[in-house]
Backbone bond lengths (Angstrom), bond angles and torsions (degrees), N, CA, C in turn:
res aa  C-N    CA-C-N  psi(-1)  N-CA   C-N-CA  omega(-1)  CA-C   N-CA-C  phi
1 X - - - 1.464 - - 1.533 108.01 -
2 X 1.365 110.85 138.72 1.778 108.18 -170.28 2.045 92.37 -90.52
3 X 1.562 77.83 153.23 1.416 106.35 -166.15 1.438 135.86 -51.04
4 X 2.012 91.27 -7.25 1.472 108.15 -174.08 1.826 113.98 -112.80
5 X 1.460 104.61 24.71 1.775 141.75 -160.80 1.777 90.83 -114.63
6 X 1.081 108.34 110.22 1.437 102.20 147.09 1.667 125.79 -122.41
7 X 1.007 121.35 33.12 1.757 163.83 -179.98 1.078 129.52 -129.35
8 X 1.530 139.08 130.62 1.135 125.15 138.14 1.300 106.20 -140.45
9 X 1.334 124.93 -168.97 1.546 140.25 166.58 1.295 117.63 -119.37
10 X 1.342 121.10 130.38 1.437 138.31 147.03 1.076 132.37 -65.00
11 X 1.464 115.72 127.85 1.756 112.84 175.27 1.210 113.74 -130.57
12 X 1.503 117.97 163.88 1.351 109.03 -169.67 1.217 131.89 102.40
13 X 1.681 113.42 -19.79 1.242 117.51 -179.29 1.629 136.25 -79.09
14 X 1.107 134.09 155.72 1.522 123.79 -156.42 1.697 100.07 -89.19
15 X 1.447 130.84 144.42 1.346 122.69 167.64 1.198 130.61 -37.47
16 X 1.107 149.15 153.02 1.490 141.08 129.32 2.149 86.20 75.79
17 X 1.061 116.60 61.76 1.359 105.93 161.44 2.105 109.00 -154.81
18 X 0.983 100.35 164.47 1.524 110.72 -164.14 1.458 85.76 -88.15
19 X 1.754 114.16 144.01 1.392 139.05 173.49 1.252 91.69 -136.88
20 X 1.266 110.24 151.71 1.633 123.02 163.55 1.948 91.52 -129.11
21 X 1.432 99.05 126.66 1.023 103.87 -178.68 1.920 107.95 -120.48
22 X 1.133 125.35 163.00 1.711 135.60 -131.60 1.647 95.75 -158.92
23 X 0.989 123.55 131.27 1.537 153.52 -157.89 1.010 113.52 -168.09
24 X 1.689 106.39 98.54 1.627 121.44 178.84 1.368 110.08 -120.99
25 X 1.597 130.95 136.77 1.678 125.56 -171.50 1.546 92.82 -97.39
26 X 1.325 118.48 139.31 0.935 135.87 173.15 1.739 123.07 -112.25
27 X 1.523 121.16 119.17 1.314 105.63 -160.51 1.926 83.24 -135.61
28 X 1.441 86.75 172.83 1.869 107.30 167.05 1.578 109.17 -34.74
29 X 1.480 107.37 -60.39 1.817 109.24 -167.48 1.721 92.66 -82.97
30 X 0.948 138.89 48.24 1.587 130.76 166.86 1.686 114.62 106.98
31 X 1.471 115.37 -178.07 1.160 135.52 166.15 1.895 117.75 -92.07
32 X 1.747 92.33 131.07 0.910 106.71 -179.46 1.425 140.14 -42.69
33 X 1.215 145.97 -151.30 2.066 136.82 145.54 1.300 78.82 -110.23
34 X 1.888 111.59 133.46 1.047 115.76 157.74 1.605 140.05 -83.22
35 X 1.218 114.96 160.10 1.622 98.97 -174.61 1.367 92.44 -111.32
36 X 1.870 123.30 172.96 1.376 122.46 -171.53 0.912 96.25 -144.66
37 X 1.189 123.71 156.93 1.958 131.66 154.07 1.327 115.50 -120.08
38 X 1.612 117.51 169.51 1.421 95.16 156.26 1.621 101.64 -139.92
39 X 1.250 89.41 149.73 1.996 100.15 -158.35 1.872 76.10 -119.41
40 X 1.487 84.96 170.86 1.773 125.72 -174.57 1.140 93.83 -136.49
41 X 1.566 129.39 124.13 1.629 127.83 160.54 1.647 96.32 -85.57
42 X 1.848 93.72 -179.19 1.398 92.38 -161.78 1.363 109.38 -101.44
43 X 1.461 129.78 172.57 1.327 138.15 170.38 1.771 117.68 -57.16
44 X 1.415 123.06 94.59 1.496 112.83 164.01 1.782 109.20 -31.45
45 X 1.285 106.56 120.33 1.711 119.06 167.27 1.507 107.92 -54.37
46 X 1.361 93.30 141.79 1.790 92.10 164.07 1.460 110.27 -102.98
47 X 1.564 104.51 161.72 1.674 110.25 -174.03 1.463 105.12 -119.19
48 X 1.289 131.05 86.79 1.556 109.65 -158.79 1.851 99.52 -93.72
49 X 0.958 92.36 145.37 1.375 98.85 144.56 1.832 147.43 -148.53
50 X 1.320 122.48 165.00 1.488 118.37 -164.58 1.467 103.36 -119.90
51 X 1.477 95.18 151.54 1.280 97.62 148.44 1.619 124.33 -171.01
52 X 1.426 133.88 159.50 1.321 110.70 -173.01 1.155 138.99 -66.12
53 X 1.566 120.53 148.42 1.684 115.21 158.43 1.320 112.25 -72.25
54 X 1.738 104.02 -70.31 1.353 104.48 -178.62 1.910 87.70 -143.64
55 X 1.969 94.14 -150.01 1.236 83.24 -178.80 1.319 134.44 -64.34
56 X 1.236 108.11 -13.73 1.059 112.06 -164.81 1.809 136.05 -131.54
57 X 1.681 78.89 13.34 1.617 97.13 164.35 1.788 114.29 -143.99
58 X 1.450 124.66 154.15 1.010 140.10 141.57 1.478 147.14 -85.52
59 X 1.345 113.98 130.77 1.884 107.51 -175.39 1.562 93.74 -98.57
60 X 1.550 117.18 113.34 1.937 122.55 174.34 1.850 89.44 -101.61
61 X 1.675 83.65 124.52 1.861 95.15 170.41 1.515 100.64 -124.00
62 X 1.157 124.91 155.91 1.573 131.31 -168.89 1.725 113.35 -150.42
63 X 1.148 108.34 132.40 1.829 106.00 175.09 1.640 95.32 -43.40
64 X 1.220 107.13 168.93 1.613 130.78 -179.40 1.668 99.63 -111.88
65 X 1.432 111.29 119.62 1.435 138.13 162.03 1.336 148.46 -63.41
66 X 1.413 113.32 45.81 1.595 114.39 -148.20 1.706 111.39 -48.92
67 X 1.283 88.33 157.62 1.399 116.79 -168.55 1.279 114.88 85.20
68 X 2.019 134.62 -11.34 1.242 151.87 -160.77 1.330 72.57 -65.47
69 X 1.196 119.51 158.49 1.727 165.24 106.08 1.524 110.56 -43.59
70 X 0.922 111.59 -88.18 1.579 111.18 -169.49 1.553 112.18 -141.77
71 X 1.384 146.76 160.41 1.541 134.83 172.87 2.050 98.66 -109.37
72 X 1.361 80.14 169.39 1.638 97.42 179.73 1.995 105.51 -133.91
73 X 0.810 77.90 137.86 1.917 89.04 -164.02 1.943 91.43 -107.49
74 X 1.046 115.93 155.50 1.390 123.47 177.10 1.480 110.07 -161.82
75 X 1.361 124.75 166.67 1.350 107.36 -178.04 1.928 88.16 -171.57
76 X 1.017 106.44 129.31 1.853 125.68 155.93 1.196 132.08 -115.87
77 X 1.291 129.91 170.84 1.467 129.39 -171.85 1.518 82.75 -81.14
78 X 1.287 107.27 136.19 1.392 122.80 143.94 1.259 118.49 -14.44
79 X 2.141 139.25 107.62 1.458 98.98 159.86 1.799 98.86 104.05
80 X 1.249 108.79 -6.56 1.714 106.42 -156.28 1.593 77.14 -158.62
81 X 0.958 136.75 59.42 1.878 123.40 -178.83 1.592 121.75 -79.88
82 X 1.732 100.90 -23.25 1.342 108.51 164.55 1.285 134.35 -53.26
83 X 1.354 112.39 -7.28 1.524 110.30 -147.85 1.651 87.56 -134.34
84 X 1.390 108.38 90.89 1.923 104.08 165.08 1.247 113.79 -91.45
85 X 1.508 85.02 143.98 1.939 119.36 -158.60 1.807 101.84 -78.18
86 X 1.432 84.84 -47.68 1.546 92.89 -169.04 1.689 110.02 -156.86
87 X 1.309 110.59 168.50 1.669 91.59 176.87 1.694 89.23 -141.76
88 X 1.204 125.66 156.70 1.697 117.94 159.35 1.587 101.73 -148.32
89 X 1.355 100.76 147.43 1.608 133.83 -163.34 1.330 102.46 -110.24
90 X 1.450 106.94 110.84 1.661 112.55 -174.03 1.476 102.12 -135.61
91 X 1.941 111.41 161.49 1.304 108.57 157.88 1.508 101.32 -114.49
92 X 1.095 132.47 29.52 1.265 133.70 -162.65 1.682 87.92 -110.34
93 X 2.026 98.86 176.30 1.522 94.79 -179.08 1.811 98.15 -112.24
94 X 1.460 106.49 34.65 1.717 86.79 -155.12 2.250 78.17 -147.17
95 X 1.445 114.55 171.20 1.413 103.63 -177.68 1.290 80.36 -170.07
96 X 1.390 124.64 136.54 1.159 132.25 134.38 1.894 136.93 -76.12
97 X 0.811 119.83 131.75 1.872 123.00 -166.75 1.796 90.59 -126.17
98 X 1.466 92.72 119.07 1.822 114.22 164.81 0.940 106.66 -119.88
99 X 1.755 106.63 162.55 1.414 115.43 169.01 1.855 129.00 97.83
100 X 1.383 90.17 -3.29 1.821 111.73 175.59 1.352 108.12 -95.81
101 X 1.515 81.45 136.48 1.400 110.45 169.90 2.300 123.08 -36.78
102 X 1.402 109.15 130.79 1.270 117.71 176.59 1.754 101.11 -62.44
103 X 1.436 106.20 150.56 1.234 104.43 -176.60 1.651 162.67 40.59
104 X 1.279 87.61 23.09 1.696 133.60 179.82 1.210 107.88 -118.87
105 X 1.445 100.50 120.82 1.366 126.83 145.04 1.541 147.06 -28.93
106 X 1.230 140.80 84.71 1.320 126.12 -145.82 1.787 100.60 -117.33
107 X 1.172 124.21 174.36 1.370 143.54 -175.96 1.893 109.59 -132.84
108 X 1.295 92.62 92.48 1.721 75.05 -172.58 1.794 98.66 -117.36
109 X 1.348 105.58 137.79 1.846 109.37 175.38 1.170 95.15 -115.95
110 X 1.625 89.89 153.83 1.369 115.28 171.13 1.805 105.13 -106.86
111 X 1.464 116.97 142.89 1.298 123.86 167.14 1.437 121.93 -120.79
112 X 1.573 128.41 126.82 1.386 130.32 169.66 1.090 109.40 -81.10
113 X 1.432 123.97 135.29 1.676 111.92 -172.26 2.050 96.69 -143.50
114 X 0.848 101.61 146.85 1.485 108.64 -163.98 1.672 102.15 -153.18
115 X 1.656 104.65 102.40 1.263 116.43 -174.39 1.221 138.05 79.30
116 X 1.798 98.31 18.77 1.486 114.89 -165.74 1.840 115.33 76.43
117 X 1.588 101.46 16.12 1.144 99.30 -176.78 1.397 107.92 -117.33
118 X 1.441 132.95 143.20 1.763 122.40 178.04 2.040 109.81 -80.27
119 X 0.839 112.09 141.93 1.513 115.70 -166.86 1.396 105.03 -131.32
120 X 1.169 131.14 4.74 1.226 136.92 -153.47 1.782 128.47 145.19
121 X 1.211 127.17 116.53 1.296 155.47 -176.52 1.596 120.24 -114.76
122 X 1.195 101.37 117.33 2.141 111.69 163.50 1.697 102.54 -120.38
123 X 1.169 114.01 152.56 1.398 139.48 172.63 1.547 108.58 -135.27
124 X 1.617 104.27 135.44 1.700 103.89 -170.03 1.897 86.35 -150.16
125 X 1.479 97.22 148.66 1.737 90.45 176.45 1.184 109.44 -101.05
126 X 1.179 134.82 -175.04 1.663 143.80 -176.31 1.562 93.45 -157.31
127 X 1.363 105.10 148.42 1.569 108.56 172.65 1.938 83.09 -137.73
128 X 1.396 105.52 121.67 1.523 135.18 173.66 1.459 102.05 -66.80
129 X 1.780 96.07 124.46 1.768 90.96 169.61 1.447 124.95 -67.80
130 X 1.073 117.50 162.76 1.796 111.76 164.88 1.075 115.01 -63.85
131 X 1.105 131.80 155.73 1.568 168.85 -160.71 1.490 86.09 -89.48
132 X 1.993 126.06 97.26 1.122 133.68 -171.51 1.809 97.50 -90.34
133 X 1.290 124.32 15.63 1.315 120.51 159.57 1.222 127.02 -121.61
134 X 1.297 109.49 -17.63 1.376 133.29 155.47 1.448 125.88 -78.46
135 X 1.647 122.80 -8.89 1.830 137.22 137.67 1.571 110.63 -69.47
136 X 1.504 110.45 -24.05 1.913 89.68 -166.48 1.570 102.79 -101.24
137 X 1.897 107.22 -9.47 1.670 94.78 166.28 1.779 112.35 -75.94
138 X 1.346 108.26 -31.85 1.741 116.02 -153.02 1.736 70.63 -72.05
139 X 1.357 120.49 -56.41 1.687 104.49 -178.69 1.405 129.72 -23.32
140 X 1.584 101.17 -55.41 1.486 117.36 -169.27 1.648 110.58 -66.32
141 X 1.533 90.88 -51.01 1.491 88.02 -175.64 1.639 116.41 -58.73
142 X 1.288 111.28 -25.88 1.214 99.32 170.27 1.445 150.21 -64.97
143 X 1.756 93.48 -35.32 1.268 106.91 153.32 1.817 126.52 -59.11
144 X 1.348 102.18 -29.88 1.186 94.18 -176.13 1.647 118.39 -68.24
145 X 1.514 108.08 -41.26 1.171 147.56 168.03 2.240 95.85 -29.26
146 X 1.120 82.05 -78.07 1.546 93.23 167.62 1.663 114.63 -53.09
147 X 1.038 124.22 -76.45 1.180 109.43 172.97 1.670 134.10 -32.39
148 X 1.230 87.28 -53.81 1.826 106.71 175.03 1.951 107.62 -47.29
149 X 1.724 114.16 -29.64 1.604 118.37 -156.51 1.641 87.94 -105.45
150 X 0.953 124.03 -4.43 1.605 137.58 -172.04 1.511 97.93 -96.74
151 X 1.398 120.91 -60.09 1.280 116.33 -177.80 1.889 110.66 -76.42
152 X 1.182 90.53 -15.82 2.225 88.36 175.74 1.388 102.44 -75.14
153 X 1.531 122.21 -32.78 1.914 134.18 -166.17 1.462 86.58 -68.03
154 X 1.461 132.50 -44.63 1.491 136.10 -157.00 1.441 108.24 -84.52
155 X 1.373 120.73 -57.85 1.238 121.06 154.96 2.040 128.25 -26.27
156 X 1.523 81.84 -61.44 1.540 95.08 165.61 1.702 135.67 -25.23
157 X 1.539 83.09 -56.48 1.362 118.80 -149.21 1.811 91.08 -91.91
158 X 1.275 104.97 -35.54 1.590 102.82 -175.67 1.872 105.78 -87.47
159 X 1.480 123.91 -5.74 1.101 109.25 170.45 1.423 112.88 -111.70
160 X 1.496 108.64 0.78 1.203 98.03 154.17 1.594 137.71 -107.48
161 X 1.426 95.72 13.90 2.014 120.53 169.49 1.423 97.54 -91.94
162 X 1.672 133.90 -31.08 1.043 128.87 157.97 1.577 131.03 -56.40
163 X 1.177 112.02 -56.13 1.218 116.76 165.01 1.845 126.54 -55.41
164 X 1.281 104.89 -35.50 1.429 113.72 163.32 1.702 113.59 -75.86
165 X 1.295 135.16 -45.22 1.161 113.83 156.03 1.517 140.49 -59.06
166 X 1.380 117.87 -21.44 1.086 136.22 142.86 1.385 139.28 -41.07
167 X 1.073 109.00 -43.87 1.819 125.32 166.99 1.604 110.89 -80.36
168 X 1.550 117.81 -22.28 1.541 121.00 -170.89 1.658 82.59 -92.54
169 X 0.931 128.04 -84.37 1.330 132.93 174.20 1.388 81.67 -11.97
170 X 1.393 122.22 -131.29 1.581 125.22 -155.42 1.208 120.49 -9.59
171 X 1.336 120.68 -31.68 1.721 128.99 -172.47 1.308 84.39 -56.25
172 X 1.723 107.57 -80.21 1.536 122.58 -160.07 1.477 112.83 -32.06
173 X 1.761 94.88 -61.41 2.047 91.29 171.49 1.773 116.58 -33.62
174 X 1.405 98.24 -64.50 1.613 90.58 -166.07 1.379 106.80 -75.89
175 X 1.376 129.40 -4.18 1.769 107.78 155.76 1.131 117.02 -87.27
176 X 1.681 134.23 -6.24 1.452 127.60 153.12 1.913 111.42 -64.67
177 X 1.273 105.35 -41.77 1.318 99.97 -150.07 2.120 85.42 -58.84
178 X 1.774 87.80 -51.48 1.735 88.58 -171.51 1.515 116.66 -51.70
179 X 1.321 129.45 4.36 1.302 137.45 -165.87 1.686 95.24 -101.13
180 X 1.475 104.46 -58.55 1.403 108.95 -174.78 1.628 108.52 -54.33
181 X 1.383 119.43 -31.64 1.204 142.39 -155.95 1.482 90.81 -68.49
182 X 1.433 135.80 -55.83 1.429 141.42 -117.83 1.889 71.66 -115.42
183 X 1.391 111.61 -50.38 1.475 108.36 -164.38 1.641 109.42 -63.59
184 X 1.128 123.24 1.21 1.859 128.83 -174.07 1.649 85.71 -110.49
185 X 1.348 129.63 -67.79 1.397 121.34 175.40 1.576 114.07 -19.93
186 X 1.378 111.83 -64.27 1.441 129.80 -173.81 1.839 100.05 -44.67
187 X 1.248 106.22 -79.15 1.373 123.42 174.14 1.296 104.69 -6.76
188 X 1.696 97.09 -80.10 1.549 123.76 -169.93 1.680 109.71 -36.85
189 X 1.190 112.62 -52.82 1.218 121.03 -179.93 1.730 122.44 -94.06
190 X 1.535 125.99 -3.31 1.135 121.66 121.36 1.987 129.38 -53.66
191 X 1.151 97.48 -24.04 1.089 78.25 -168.27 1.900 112.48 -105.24
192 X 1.618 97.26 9.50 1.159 111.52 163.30 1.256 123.23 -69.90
193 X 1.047 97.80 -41.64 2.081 124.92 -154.15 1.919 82.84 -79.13
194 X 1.243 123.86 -65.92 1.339 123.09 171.43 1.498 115.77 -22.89
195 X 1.067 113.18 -75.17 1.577 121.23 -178.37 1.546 107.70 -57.51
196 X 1.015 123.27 -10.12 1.414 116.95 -166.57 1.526 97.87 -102.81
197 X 1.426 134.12 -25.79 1.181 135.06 -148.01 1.940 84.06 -112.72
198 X 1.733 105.98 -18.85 1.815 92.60 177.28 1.431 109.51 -80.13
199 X 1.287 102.98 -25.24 1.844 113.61 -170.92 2.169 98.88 -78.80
């Protein structure tokens, strides 16, 4: 580096690993005593992403982490982070997760781990489709459900048009019978008044 630089940049270097770096001034009458540090570059980010199989599984794929060892996948209900569901140990950049719940929300991280050590963490949510056979029964039943309260309204309705024709009916009887009743009275006493008017 020329002498009028008090900066430069490094390239080339691997993520997440220890450098000791050395800074010596160099002039006409010789080289300086150098001084050193030692720096850590940083962890490449991961980019994860999800998406569904079906209801009841996910495919999690993630950028690749150099210097990683191996990743660790984890995943919770949404909202509930304390509580891990499952964990899986991969060297791959991609994981499949079965066995979750339809229509729930999940929290799944990804971990870079290098030497049994974590170096880096992403968290991304997924919301699980419904169970598209488990919508066309709750469907059915509903219709049936409906149908079934449609035919009780009809039922209803016909024993109680029965019962109301039934009670009019009976009325009618006993105002015939009381009709016939009044019309023999009449008789009776026409045919009193007759005999009384021959005598």
């Amino acid at each position: 580096v020329g002498g009028d630089k008090n900066s430069t940049e490094i390239e080339g270097l691997q993520p997440n690993t220890n450098y000791t770096l050395t800074v010596r001034a160099v002039t006409p009458d010789g080289e300086g005593d150098p001084t050193s540090i030692a720096v850590i570059t940083k962890t490449d980010s991961i980019i994860v992403t999800v998406k569904d199989i079906d209801s009841s599984t996910i495919q999690v794929s993630w950028t690749e982490v150099n210097g990683t060892t191996s990743y660790t996948i984890s995943w919770t209900k949404f909202g509930d982070n304390n509580v891990v569901l499952g964990e899986i140990s991969t060297n791959a950049t991609c994981a499949r997760i079965t066995g979750l719940q339809s229509s729930t929300e999940y929290n799944i991280t990804v971990c870079a781990v290098k030497n049994n050590e974590t170096i880096a963490c992403e968290s991304t949510k997924q919301y699980l489709k419904a169970d598209a056979h488990g919508d066309s029964w709750m469907v059915i039943a509903s219709i049936v459900m409906i149908i079934c309260l449609v035919i009780a309204i009809i039922i209803v309705c016909i024993v109680i048009g029965c019962y109301i024709f039934r009670k009019r009916q009976k009325k009618v009887m006993l105002h015939e019978i009381e009709s016939e009743s009044e019309n023999t009275e009449s008789k009776k006493s026409e045919n009193v008044a007759n005999q009384d008017s021959v005598l």
